[in-house]
C-alpha positions as CSV (number, residue, x, y, z in Angstrom):
1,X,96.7,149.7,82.2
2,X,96.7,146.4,80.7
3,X,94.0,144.1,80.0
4,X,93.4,140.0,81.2
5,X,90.0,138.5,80.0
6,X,89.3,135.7,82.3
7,X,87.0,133.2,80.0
8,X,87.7,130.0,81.0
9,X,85.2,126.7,80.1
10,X,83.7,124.6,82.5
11,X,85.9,121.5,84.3
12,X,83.8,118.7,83.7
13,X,82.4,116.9,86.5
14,X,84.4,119.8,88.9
15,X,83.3,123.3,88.9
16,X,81.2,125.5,86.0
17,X,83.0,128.0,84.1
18,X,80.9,130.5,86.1
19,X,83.1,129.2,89.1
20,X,85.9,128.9,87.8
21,X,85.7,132.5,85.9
22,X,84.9,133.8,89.8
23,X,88.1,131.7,91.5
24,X,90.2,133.1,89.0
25,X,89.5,136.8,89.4
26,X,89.2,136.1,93.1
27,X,93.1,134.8,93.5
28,X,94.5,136.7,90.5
29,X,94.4,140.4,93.0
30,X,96.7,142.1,90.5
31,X,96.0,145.9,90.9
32,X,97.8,147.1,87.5
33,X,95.5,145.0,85.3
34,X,91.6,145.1,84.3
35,X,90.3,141.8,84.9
36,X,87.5,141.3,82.5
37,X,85.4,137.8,83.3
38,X,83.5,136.1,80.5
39,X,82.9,132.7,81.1
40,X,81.9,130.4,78.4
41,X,80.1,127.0,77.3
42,X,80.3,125.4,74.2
43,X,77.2,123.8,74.7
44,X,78.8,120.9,77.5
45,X,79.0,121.5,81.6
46,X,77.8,124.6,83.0
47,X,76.0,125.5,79.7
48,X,73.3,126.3,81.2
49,X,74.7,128.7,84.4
50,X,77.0,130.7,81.6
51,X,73.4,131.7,79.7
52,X,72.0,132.6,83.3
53,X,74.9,134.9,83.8
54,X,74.3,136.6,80.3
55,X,70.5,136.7,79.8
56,X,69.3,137.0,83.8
57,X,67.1,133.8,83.1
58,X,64.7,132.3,85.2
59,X,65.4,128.8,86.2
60,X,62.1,126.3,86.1
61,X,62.3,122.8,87.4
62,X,60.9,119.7,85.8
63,X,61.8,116.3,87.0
64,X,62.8,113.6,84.1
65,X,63.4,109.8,84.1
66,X,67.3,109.1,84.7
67,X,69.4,107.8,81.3
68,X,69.7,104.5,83.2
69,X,67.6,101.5,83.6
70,X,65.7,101.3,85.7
71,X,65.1,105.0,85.6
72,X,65.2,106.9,88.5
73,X,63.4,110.2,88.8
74,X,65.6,114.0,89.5
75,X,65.5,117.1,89.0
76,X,66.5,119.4,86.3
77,X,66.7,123.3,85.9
78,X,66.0,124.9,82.7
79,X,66.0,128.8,82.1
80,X,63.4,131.0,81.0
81,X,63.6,134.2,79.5
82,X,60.5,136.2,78.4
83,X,62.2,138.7,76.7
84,X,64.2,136.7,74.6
85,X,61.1,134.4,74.6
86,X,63.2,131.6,74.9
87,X,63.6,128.6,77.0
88,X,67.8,126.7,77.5
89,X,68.3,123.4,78.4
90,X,71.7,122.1,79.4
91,X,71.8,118.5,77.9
92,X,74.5,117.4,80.3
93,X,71.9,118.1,82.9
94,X,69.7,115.5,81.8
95,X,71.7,113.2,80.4
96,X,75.2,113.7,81.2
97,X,78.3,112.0,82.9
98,X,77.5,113.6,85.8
99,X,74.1,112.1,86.3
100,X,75.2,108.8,85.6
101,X,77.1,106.8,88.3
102,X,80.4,105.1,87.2
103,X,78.7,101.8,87.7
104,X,76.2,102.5,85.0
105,X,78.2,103.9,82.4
106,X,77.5,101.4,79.6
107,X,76.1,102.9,76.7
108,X,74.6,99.7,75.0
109,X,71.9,100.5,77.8
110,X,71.6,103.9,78.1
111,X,68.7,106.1,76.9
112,X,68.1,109.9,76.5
113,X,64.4,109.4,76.8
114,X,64.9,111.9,79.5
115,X,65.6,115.1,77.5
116,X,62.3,113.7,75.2
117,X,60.5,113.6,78.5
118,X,61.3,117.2,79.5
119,X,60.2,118.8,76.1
120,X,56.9,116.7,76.3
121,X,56.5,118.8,80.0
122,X,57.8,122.0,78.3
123,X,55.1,121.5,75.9
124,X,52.3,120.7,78.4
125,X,53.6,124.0,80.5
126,X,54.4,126.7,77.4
127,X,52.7,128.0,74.4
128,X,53.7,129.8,71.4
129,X,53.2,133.0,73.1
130,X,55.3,132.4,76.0
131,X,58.5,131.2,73.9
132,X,59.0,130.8,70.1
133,X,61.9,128.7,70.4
134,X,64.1,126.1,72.5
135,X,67.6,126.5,73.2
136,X,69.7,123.4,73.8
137,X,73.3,122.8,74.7
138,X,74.4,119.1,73.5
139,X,78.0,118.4,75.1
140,X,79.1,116.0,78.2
141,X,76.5,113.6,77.7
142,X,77.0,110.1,79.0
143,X,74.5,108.3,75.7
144,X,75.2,107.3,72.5
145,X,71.6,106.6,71.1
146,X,71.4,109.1,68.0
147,X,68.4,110.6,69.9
148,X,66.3,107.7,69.0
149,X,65.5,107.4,73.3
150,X,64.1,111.0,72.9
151,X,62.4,110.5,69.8
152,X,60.5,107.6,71.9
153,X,59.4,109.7,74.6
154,X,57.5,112.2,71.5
155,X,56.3,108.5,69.8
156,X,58.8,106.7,68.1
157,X,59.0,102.8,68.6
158,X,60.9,100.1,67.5
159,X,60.0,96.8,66.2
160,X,61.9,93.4,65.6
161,X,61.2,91.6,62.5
162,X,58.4,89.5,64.8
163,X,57.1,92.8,65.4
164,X,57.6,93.1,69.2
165,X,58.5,96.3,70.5
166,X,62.1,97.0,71.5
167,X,63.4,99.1,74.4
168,X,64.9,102.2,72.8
169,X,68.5,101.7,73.8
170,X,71.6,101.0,71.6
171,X,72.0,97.1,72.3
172,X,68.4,96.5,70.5
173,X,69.3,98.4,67.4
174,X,70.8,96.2,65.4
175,X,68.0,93.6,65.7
176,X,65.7,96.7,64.4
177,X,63.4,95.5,61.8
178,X,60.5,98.5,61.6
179,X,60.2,102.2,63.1
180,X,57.2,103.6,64.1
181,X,57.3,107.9,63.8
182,X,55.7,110.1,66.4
183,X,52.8,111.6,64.6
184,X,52.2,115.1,66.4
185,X,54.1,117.7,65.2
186,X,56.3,118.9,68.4
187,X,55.6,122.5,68.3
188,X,58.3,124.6,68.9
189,X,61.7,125.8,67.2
190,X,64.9,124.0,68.5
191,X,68.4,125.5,68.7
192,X,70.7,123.3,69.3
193,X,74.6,124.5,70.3
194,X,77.1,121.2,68.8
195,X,79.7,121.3,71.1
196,X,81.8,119.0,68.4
197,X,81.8,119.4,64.8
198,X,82.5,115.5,64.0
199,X,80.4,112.9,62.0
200,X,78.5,110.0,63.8
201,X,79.8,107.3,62.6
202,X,83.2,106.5,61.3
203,X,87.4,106.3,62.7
204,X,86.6,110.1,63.3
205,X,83.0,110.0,64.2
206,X,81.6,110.8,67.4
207,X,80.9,107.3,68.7
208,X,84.5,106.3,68.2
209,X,86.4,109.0,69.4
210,X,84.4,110.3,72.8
211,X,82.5,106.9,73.0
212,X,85.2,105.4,74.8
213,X,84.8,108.5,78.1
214,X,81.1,107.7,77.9
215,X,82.3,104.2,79.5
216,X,82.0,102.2,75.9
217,X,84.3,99.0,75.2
218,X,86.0,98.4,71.9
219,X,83.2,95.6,71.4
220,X,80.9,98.4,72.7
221,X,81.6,100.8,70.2
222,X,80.9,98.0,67.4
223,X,77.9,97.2,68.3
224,X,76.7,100.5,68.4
225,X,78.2,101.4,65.4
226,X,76.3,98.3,63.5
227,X,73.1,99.1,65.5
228,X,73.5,103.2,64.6
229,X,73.7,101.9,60.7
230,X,71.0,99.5,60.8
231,X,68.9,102.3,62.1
232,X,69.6,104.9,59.4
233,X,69.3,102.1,57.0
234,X,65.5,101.6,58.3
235,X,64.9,105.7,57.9
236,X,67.0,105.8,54.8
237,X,64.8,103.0,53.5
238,X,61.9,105.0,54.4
239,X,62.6,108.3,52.9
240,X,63.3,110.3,56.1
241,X,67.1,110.2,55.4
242,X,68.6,110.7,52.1
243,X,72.0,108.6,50.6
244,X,75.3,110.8,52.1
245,X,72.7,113.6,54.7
246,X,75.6,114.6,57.1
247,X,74.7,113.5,60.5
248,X,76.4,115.3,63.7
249,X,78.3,113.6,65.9
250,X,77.6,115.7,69.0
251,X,76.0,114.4,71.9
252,X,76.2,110.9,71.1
253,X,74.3,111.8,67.6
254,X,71.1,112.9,69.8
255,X,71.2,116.3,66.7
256,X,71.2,113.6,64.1
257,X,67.7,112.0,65.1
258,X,66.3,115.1,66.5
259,X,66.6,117.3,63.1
260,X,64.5,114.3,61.3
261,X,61.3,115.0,63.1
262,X,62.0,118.5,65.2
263,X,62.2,121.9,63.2
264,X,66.2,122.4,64.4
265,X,69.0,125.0,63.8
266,X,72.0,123.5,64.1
267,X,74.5,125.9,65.2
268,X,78.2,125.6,65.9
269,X,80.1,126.4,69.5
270,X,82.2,128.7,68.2
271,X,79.3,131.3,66.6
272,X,77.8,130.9,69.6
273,X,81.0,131.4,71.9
274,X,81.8,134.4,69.6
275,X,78.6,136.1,68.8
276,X,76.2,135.2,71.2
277,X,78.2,135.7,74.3
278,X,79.8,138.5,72.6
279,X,83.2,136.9,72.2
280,X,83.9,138.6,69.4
281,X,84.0,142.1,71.0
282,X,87.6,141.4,72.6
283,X,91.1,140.9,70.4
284,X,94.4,141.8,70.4
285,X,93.0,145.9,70.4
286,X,91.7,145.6,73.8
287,X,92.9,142.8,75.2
288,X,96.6,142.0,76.4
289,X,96.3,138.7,77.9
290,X,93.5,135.8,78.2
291,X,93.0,132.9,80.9
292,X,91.3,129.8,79.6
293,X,90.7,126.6,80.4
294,X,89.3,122.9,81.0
295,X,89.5,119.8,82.7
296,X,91.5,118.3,80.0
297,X,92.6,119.3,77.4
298,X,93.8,117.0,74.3
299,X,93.5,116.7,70.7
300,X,89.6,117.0,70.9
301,X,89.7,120.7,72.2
302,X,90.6,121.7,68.6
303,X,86.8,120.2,67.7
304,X,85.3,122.6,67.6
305,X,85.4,123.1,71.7
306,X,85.3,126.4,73.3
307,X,88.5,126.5,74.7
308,X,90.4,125.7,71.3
309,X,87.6,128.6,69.9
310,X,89.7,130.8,72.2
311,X,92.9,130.4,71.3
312,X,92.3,130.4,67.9
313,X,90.4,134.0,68.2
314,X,93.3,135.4,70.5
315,X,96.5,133.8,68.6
316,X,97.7,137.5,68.0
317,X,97.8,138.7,71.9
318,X,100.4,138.6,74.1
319,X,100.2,135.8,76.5
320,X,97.6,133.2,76.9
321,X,97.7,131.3,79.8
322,X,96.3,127.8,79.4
323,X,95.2,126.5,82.7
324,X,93.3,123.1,83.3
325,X,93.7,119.7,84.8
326,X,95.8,118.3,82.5
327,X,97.4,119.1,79.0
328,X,98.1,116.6,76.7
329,X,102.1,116.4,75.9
330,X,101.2,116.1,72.4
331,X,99.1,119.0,71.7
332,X,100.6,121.9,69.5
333,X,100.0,124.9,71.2
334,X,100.0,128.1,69.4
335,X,103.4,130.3,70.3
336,X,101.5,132.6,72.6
337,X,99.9,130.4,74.9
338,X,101.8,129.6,78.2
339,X,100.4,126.6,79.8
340,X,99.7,125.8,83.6
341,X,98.2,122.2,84.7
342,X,97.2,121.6,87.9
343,X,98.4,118.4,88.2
344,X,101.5,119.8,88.7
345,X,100.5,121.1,92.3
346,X,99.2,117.8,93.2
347,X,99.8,113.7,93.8
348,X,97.5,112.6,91.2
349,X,94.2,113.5,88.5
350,X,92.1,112.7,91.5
351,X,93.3,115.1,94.0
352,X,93.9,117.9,91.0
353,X,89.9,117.4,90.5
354,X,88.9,117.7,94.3
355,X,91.6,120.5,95.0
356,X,90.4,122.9,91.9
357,X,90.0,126.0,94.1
358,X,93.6,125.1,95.6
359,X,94.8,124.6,91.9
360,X,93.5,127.9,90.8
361,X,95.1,130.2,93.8
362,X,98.3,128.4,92.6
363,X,97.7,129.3,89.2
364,X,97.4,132.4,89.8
365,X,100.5,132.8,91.5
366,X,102.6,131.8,87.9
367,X,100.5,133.8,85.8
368,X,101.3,137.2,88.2
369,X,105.1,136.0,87.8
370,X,104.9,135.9,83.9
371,X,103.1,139.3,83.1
372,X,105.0,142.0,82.0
């Protein structure tokens, strides 16, 4: 008997890998194979419902000011596990596209005060004996403020050069004259999974090359840009950055400003894809075949995302099948990978997106017919 591993990654803004993972071993109904279902997150969508499904966590709620202005007040689920004594929050849950409407989406104005808010209410709620450390996913966020709205929320302020305090949002950066640091140690460890492996700043940086999704204009992504570097300038100035420290692009750079005052771990999507979730137990010995997947996938899957993570680790099996929204023509697939969009069973993007349980029954139909 052959072997498919279903471990697809989430469709942003459409279904968790969780869902998808169960859609696809629900239609696939092919007697002769194992289906084995891993989903996975590389820290983006569904991050936080792919750790429930490995460590049986317990989900909290906190509510937390929305990224927008004026802020709005939601929910948002975190998961608890005592035996791991360890707490995951899903960034994208706080501050992601999804929370923001499409109206809003202008990162000159956009804050992830939010995700500083819930750790000040994780703090208030836990102590050291109930969890030594914090597990965050950064991916699918909808800011670009190098974490300086969550370093507000712990105490950080900015001043102009009159000395009046500044909202803590991109478009006041660049008239940044002094920073005030929180002064209270925040007390516990942070792991933080980078979806991305790109610098902030620069023609490959994160602000340039997933600002634009995030809703940001070409002007946009200058000013940020100029605001970003006046701001390091300040804490480089100051001693808290030294000349040429790399700084992580992921999550709109909220890493970069959270490692200056947090005691953080920076670790990469792909260790955590294949050792965490145990990734790294299935190749080409046990496993004949893979399904995999996103909502689009381009260029930037190769970033370090979970789904190029895959088919990197499983270039030497026999088929991969490839199966999101939409592939980008230019992409170089490896040899093995067969790919299926769903776009091709619809109109448009639009219906492919609202149709995804529809897209993955058809799906399943090609792979059955290209298994051997």
């Amino acid at each position: 008997m052959k072997t498919i591993l279903i471990a697809p990654n989430s469709f942003k803004e459409s279904a968790s890998s969780v869902e998808v993972a169960d859609l696809f071993k629900k239609f696939l109904c092919f007697p002769s194979l194992e289906i084995i279902s891993k989903p996975i997150s590389d820290g983006g969508d569904g991050f936080l419902s792919v750790c429930r499904n490995n460590y049986n966590l317990e989900i909290i709620d906190f509510t937390v000011p929305s990224p927008y202005l004026p802020h709005e007040i939601f929910n948002v689920s975190v998961g608890y596990s005592s035996e791991l004594k360890s707490l995951f929050i899903e960034s994208s849950d706080v501050l992601g596209l999804k929370k923001i409407p499409s109206d809003k989406r202008h990162p000159l104005y956009l804050t992830s005060a939010g995700l500083g808010e819930l750790l000040n209410k994780i703090n208030l709620r836990f102590n050291k004996q109930d969890i030594t450390k914090i597990v965050v996913g950064i991916g699918g966020t909808g800011v670009i403020d190098m974490g300086i709205g969550a370093l507000s929320s712990l105490g950080l302020k900015l001043f102009d050069k009159n000395n009046k305090e500044l909202k803590p949002v991109p478009v006041n950066f660049i008239n940044t004259a002094k920073i005030e640091y929180p002064t209270e140690l925040f007390p516990f460890d942070l792991e933080i999974i980078l979806d991305v492996d790109n610098p902030l700043l620069g023609d490959n940086g994160g602000v340039k090359v997933y600002g634009p999704q995030k809703g940001a204009s070409e002007n946009d992504l200058i000013l940020i840009e100029n605001g970003i570097k006046n701001i390091i300038n300040i804490l480089t100035q100051d001693k808290l950055i030294k000349n040429n420290t790399p700084l992580s692009g992921a999550g709109g750079g909220i890493p970069a400003g959270l490692s200056l005052f947090l005691n953080t771990n920076m670790k990469s999507s792909g260790y955590f894809i294949l050792n965490d979730l145990n990734l790294n137990d299935f190749n080409s010995n046990n496993v004949n075949y893979l399904i995999t997947g996103e909502g689009k996938f381009d260029s930037q899957s190769f970033f370090n995302k979970g789904t190029g993570i895959l088919l990197n680790h499983f270039k030497n099996i026999e088929k991969i099948f490839l199966c999101c929204g939409i592939i980008n023509k230019n992409c170089s697939l490896p040899p093995n990978v067969y790919p299926i969009q769903f776009i091709d069973y619809f109109k448009n993007i639009k219906e492919s997106c609202s149709n995804i349980s529809k897209g993955i029954e058809l799906s399943c139909c090609e792979i059955r017919q290209n298994i051997t």
